[in-house]
C-alpha positions as CSV (number, residue, x, y, z in Angstrom):
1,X,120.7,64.7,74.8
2,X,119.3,65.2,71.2
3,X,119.1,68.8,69.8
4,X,115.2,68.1,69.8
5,X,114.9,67.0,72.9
6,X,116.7,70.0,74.6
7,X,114.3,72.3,72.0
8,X,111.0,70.5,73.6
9,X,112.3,70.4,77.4
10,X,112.9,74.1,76.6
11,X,109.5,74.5,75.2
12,X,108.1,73.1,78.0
13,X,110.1,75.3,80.5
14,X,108.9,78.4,78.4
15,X,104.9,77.0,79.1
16,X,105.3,76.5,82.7
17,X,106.7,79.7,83.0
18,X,104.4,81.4,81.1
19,X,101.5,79.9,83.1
20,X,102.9,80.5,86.5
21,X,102.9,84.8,85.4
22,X,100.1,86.8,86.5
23,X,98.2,88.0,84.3
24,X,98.1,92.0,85.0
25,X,94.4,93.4,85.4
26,X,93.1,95.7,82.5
27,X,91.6,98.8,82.6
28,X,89.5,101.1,81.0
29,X,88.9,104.4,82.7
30,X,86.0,107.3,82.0
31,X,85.6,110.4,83.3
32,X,82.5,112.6,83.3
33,X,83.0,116.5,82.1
34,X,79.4,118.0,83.8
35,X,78.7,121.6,83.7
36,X,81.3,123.7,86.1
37,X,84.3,121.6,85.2
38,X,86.4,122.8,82.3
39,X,88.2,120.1,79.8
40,X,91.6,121.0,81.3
41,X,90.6,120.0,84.5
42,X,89.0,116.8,83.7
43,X,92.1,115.7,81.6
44,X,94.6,116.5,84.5
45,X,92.3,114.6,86.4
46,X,92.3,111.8,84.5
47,X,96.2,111.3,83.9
48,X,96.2,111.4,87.9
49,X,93.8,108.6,87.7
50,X,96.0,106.8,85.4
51,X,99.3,106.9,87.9
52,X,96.8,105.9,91.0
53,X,95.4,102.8,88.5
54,X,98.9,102.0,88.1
55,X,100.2,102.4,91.7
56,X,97.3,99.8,92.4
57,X,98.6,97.3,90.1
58,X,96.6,97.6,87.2
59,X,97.2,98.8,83.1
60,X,95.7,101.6,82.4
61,X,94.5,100.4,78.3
62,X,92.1,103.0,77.2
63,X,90.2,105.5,78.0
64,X,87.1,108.1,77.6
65,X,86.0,111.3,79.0
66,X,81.7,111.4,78.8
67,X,80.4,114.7,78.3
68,X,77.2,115.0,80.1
69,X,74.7,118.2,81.0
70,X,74.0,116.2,84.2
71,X,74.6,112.7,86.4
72,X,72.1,109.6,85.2
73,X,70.8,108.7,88.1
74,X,70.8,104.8,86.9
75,X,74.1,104.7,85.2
76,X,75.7,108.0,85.5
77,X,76.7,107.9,82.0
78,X,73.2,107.1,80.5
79,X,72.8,103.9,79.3
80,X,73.1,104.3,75.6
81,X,76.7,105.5,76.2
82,X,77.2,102.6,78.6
83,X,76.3,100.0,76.4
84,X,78.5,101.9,74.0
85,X,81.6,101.2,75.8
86,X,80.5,98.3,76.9
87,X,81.3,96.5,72.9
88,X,84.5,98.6,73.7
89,X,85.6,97.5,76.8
90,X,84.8,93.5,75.6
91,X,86.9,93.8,72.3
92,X,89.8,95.2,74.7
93,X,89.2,92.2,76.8
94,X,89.4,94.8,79.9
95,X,89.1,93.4,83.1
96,X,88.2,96.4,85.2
97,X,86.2,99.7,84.4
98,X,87.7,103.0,86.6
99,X,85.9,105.9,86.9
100,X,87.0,108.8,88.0
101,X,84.0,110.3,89.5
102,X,82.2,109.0,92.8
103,X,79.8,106.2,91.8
104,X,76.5,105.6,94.4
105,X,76.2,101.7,94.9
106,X,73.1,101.6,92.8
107,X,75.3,102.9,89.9
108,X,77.6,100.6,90.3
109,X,76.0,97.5,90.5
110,X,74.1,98.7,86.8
111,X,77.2,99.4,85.9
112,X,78.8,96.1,86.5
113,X,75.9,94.4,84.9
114,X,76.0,96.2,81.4
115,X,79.9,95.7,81.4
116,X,80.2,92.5,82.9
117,X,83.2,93.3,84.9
118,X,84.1,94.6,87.8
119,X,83.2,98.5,88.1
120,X,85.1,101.1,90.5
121,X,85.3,104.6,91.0
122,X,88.7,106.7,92.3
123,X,87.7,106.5,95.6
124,X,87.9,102.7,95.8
125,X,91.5,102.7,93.6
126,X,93.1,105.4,96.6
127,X,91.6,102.9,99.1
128,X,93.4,100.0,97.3
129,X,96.4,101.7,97.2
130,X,96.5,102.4,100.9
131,X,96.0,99.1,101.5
132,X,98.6,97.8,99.7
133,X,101.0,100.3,101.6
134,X,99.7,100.1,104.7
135,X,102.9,98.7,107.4
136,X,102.3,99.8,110.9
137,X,99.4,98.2,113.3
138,X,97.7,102.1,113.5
139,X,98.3,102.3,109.8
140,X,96.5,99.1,108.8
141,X,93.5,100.0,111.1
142,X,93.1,103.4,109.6
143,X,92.7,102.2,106.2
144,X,90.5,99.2,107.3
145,X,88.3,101.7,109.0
146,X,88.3,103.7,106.0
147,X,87.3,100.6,103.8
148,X,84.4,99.6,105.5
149,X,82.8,102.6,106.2
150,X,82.8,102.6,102.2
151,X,81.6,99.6,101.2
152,X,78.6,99.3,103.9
153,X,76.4,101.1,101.9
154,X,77.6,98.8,99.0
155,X,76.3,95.8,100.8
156,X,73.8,93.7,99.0
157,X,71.8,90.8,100.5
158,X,69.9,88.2,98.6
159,X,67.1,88.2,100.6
160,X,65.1,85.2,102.7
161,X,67.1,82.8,100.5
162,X,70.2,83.3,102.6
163,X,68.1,83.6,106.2
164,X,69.6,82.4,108.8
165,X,67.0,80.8,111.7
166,X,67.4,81.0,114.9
167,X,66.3,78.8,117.8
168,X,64.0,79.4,120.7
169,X,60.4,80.8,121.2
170,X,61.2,84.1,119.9
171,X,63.7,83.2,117.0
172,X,60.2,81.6,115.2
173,X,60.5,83.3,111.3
174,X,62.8,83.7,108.8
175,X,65.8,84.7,110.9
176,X,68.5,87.0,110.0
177,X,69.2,87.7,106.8
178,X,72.3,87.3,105.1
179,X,72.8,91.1,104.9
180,X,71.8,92.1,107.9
181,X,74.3,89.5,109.6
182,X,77.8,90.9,107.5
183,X,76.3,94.5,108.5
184,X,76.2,93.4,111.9
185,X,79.4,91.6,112.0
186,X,81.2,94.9,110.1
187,X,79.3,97.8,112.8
188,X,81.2,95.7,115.2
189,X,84.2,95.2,113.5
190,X,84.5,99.0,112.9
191,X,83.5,99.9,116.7
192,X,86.7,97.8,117.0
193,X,88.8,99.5,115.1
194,X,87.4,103.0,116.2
195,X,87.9,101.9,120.2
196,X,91.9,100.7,118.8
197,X,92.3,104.0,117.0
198,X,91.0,106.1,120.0
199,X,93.6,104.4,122.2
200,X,96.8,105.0,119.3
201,X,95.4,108.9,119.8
202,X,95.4,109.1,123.1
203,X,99.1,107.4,122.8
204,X,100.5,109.9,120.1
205,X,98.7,112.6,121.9
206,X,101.3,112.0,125.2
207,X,103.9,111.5,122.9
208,X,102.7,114.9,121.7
209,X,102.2,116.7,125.3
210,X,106.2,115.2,125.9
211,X,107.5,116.7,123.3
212,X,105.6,120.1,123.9
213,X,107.5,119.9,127.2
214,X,110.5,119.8,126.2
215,X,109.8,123.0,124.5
216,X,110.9,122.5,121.0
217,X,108.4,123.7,118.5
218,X,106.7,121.8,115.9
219,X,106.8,121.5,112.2
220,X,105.3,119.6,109.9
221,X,106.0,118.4,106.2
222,X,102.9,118.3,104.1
223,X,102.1,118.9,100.4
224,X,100.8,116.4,97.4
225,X,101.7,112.6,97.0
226,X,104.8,111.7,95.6
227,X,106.1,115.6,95.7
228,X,109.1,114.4,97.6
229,X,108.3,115.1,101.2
230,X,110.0,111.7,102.7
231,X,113.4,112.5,100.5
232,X,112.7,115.9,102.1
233,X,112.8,114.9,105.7
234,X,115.7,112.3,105.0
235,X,118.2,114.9,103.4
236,X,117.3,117.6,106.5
237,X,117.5,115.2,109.4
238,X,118.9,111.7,107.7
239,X,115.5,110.3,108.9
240,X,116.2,106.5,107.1
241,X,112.3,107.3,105.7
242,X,111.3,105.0,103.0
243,X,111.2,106.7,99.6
244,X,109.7,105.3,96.1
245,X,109.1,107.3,93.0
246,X,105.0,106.1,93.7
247,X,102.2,107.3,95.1
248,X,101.2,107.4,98.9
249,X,104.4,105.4,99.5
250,X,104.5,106.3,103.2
251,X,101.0,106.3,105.0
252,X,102.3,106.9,108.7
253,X,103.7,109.6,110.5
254,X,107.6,110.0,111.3
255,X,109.3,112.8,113.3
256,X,112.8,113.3,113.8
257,X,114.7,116.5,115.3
258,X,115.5,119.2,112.8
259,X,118.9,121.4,114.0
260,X,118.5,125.0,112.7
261,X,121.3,127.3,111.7
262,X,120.5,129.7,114.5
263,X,121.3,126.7,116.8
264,X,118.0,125.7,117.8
265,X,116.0,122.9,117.2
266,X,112.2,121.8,115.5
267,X,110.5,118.7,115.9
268,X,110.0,118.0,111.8
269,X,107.3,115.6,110.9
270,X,106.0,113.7,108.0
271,X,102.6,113.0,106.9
272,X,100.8,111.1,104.5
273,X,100.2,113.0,100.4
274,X,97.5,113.9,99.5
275,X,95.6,114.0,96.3
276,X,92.8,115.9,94.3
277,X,89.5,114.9,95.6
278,X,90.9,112.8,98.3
279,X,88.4,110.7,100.1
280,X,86.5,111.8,102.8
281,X,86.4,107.9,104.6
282,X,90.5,108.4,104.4
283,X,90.7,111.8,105.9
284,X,88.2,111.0,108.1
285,X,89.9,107.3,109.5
286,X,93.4,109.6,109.2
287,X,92.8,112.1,111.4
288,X,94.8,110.1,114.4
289,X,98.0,110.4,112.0
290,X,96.8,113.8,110.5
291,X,96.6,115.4,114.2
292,X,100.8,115.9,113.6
293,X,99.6,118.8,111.1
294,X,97.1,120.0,113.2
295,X,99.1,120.5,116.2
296,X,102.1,122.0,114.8
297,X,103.9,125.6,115.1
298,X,104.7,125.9,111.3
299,X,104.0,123.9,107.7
300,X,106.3,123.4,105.0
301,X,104.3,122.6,102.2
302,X,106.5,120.5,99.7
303,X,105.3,121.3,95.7
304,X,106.6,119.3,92.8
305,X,108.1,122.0,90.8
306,X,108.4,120.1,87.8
307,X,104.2,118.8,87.5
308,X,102.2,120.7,84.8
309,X,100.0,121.7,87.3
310,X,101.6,123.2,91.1
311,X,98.6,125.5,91.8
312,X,96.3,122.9,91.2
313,X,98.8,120.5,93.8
314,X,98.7,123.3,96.5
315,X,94.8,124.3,95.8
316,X,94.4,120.3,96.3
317,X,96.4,120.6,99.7
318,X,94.9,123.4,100.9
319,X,91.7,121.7,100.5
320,X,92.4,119.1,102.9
321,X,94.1,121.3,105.7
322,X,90.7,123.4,105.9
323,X,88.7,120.3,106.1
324,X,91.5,119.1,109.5
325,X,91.4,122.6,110.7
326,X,94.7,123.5,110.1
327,X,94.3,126.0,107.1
328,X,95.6,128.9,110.0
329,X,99.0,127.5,110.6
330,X,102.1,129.7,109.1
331,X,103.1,127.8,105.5
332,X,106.5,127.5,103.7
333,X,106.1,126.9,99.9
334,X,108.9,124.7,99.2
335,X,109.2,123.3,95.3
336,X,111.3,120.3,95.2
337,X,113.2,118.9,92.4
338,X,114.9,122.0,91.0
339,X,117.5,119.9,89.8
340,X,114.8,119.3,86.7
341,X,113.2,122.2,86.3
342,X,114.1,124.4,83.6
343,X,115.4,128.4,83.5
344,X,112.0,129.4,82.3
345,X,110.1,126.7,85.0
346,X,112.0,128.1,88.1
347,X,111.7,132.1,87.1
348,X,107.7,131.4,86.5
349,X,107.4,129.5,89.9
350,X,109.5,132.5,91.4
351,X,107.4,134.9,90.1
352,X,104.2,133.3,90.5
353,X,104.9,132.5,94.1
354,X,108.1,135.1,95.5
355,X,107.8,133.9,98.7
356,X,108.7,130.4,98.0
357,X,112.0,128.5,98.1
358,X,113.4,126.1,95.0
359,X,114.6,123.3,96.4
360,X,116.1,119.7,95.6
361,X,115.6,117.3,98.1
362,X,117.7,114.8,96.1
363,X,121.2,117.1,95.8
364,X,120.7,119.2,98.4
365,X,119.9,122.1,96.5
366,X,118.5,124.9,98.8
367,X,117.9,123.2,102.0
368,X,120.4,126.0,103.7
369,X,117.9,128.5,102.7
370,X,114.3,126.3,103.7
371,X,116.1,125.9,106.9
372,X,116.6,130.1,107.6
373,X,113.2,130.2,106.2
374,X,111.8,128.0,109.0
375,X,113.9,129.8,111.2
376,X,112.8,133.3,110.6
377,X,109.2,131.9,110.5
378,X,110.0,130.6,113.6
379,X,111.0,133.6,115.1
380,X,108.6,136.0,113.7
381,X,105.8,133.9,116.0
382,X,108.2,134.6,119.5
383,X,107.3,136.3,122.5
384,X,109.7,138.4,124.5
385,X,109.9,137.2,128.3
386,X,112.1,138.1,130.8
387,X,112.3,135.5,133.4
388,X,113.7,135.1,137.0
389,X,114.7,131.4,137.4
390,X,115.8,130.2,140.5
391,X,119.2,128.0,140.2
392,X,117.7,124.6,141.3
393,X,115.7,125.2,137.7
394,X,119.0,124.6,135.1
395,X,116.6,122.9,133.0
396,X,114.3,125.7,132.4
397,X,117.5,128.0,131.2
398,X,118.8,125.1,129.2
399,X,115.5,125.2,127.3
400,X,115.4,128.9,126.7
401,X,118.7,128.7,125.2
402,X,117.8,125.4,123.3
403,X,114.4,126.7,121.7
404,X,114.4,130.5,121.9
405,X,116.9,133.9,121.3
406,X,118.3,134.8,124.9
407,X,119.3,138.6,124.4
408,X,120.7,138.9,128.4
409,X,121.4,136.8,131.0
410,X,122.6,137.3,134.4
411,X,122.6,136.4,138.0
412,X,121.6,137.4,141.8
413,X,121.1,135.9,144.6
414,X,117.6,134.6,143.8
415,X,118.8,132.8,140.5
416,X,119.1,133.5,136.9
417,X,117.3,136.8,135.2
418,X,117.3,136.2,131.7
419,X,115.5,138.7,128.7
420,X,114.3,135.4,125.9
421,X,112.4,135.6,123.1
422,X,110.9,132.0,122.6
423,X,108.3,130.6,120.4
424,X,104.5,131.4,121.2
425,X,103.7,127.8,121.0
426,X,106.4,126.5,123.5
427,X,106.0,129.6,125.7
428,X,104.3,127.8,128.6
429,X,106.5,126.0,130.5
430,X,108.3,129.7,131.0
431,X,105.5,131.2,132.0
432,X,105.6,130.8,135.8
433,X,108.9,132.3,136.2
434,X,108.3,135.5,134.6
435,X,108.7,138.9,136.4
């Protein structure tokens, strides 16, 4: 074979390879500073929108922040500014336009019209995301719920053109339109869904009344996406939990046992991150997996130490647990990754916030102390009891010993008196045998 021969064949290899890449979507993304929001803010904002445009897949090109006195109802930016960065967004050959504020379907449609690409706001980009990540059955549902209960107001018919006629005396007329039909078939698709999730609940919630029987309180692991609360769970209770350096990389719920160093146990879960501004349609479709942080004893709320902004990540939490009725539950402040924090960043976080713990889920780096912390939390919610068990009841003393702090035990011809002091939550099950 000739040295120009094997050049071309090498050429040619080099074109089909090129042609057989995808090409990656581009994007431009805006954000709106209005009146109440400070420039800080909206720039934090915006490099959070530039890791979720990249989680979904896209490249993040340019961007602009708009500073406006108030919304457009037409275009939200006005349209000289649109048609502004619409020249821009051509000569960058950008493929989609991100905003970062929520965009009504009216807007967006203009939008896309002026830009001639496809236009999305953050909501839509977290919504990708979760379906990209979604794995389990319940999972998949939640964000399909989620995703149609967005884009139904964002369905658009092209009127009698795309009628549909019926047959029969009373199906006389244009018929059904085109929109009303995909309404139709998505109302029914999301009763679906809605009927499936319904039955998942009622499935975790005996899941949930089993494990409340056996007396073992309940903690959940919550805090802001990608702040390390999988790594968290794996390194306390060697959970096998999937963990990437991404956002929303786990969507559903896992709960494994937690031993504590007083020698009882918690049931530890983990839940899906949040986010600033996190959609309503995803909290709302969630609230099947979210019901873990609802129903338990105690949080620990996981911070990234090391992110520019950890008051804004716990306001952001904080946020959400009101809106799932959970803001009540006793919290642990736990900042991960000490490991890469410096001197100065762990002595501000400890003085900003004394009743936290530093942690490093990744070396092991303070876990001893979160764990007495959940224990003393623990106990600081007990009740004192003093119970009279009869001996045909051994599981009922196990249990004290297993979940609570017995202080005396000992025995008559009745059975076993024992003085306990067990968790409020778990409490029940001992109540019939008190004196």
């Amino acid at each position: 074979m000739t040295e120009e021969h094997t050049s071309r064949s090498r050429r040619r290899l080099t074109a089909t390879v090129t042609d057989l890449e995808v090409r990656v979507q581009r994007a431009f993304l805006i954000s709106v500073e209005l009146p109440g929001t400070t420039t800080v803010e909206v720039e934090r904002s915006l490099e959070e929108l530039t890791l979720l445009t990249e989680t979904s897949g896209s490249e993040p090109v340019d961007q602009e922040i708009v500073r406006r006195q108030s919304i457009d109802p037409a275009t939200y930016i006005g349209s000289g500014k649109t048609k502004e960065l619409a020249s821009l967004t051509t000569a960058l050959d950008i493929d989609v336009v991100v905003f970062d504020n929520p965009l009504a379907p009216a807007q967006q449609r203009n939008l896309q019209k002026v830009f001639q690409c496809d236009v999305v706001d953050r909501e839509a980009v977290i919504l990708d995301i979760f379906a990209q990540h979604a794995r389990s059955k319940v999972g998949s549902l939640q964000v399909e719920l989620a995703m149609h209960r967005y884009n139904l107001p964002r369905l658009r018919g092209k009127g009698k053109a795309l009628s549909q006629q019926g047959f029969g005396v009373l199906a006389r007329g244009p018929g059904e339109t085109k929109l009303e039909t995909d309404r139709r078939r998505i109302l029914e698709r999301v009763s679906k869904i809605e009927r499936d999730l319904k039955k998942a609940a009622r499935h975790r919630e005996t899941q949930r009344k089993s494990r409340k029987r056996s007396s073992i309180p309940q903690a959940a692991i919550v805090g802001y996406t990608n702040a390390g609360k999988s790594t968290l769970l794996n390194a306390l209770t060697d959970a096998d939990v999937l963990v990437q350096d991404q956002l929303f990389a786990t969507l559903d719920s896992t709960v494994r046992r937690l031993e504590l160093p007083d020698n009882r146990s918690v049931l530890l879960a983990d839940t899906v991150g949040f986010v600033r501004r996190l959609p309503h349609h995803l909290i709302e479709s969630f609230r099947s997996t979210l019901s873990e942080v609802t129903q338990a004893d105690l949080l620990v709320h996981v911070v990234d130490g090391t992110d520019s902004d950890p008051a804004g990540q716990i306001a952001a939490v904080r946020e959400v647990l009101h809106e799932i009725d959970a803001s009540t539950i006793p919290e642990i402040l736990a900042f991960n990754k000490s490991d890469l924090m410096s001197d100065i960043a762990r002595h501000r976080l400890e003085n900003l916030y004394p009743d936290g713990v530093l942690i490093s889920a990744r070396n092991g780096a303070g876990l001893p102390h979160l764990a007495e912390r959940i224990s003393d939390t623990l106990k600081r919610q007990m009740v004192a009891l003093v119970l009279e068990v009869p001996y045909a009841r051994g599981d009922i003393i196990a249990a004290a010993h297993r979940v609570g702090e017995v202080l005396m035990e000992k025995h008559d011809d009745q059975g076993t008196i024992i003085e306990v002091r067990v968790p409020q939550a778990v409490a029940t099950p001992f109540l019939e045998f008190t004196r």
